[in-house]
C-alpha positions in Angstrom: 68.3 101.1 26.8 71.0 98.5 27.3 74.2 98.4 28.6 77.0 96.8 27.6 78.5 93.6 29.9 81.6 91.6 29.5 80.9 88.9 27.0 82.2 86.1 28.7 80.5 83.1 30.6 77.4 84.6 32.4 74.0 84.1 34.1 72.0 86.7 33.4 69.1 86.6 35.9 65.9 88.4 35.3 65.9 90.5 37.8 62.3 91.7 37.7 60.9 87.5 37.9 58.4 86.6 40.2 59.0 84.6 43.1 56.8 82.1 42.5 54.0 81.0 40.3 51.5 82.5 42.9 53.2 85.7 44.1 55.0 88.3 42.5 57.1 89.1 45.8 58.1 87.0 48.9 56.7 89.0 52.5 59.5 91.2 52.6 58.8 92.8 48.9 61.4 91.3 47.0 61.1 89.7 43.4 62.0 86.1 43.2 64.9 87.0 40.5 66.6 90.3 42.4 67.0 87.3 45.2 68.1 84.9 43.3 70.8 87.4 41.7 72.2 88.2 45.1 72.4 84.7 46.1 74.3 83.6 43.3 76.5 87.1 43.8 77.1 86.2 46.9 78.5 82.6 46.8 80.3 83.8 43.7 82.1 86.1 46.1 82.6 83.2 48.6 83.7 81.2 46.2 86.7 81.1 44.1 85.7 78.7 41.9 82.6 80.3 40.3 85.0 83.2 39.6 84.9 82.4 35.8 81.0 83.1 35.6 79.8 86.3 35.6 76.8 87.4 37.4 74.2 89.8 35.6 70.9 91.3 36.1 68.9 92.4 33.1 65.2 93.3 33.4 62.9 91.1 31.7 63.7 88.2 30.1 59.5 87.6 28.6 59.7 84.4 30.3 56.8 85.5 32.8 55.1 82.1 33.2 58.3 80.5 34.1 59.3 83.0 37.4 62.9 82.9 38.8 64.3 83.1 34.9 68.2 82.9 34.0 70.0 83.0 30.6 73.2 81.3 30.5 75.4 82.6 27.5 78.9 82.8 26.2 80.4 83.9 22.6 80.4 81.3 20.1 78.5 78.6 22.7 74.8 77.4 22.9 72.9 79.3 25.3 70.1 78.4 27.5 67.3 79.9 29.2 66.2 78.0 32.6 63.1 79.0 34.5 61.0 78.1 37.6 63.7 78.3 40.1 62.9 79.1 43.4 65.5 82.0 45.5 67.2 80.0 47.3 71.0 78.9 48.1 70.7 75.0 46.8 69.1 76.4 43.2 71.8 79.5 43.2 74.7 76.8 43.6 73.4 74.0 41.3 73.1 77.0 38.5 76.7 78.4 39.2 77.7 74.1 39.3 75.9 73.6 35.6 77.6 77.0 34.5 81.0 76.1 35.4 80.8 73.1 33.1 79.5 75.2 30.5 81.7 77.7 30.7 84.5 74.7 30.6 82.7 73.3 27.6 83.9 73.9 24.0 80.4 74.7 22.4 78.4 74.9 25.8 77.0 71.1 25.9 77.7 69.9 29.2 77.1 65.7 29.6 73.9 65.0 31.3 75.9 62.9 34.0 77.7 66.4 35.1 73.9 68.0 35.4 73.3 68.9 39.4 69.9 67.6 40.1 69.4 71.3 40.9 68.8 72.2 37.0 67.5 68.8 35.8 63.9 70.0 34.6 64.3 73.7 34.4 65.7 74.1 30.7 63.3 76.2 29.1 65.1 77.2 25.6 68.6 76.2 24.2 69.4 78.7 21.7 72.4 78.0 19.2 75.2 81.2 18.6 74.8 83.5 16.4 75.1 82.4 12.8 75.0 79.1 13.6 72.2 75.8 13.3 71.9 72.6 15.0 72.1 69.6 12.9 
């Protein structure tokens, strides 16, 4: 049932989201989340400086009412879960933007002043590491 991934930095996109709140596909059959994966797989590719973020597609995330869903996640950080994206190159590079601070962060807080406007509103969950509590 699952297969294992590198543990580092990633986005894991749901790769079976909707594409919107009113329609499961777009016109050409595709799932908001498959697109949104290959957008951000493809400016990863472009761009060398997203090269410390892994890219992965899980199915499912149970985040359903929140279509285009991501989980951003690295060992011993907080993660997040982000929803309500829509597919498209501006969301795919304000995610990789926000993860690259993360991913340079020492528990995975990033200052709000470093947010790209891109993720400002989409935070669903934040989820602390294993073992560990906020206080």
């Amino acid at each position: 049932m699952f297969e294992t991934v590198d543990e580092g930095p990633a986005l894991v996109v749901c790769s079976t989201c909707r594409h919107s709140p009113q329609a499961r596909e777009d016109a050409h059959g595709h799932r908001g989340g498959a697109a949104l994966a290959q957008l951000l797989e493809t400016l990863r590719e472009h761009d060398p400086r997203y090269a410390p973020v892994a890219i992965q597609q899980t199915a499912c995330l149970f985040a359903c009412a929140e279509h285009c869903t991501v989980h951003l996640r690295a060992p011993g950080k907080v993660s997040y879960v982000m929803g309500r994206f829509e597919p498209t190159p501006d969301a795919a590079r304000a995610l990789l933007d926000y993860a690259l601070h993360y991913a340079r962060s020492e528990e995975g807080s990033v200052r709000y002043a470093l947010w790209p406007d891109g993720v400002k509103g989409h935070f669903i969950t934040r989820t602390p590491p294993a073992g560990c509590v906020n206080r």
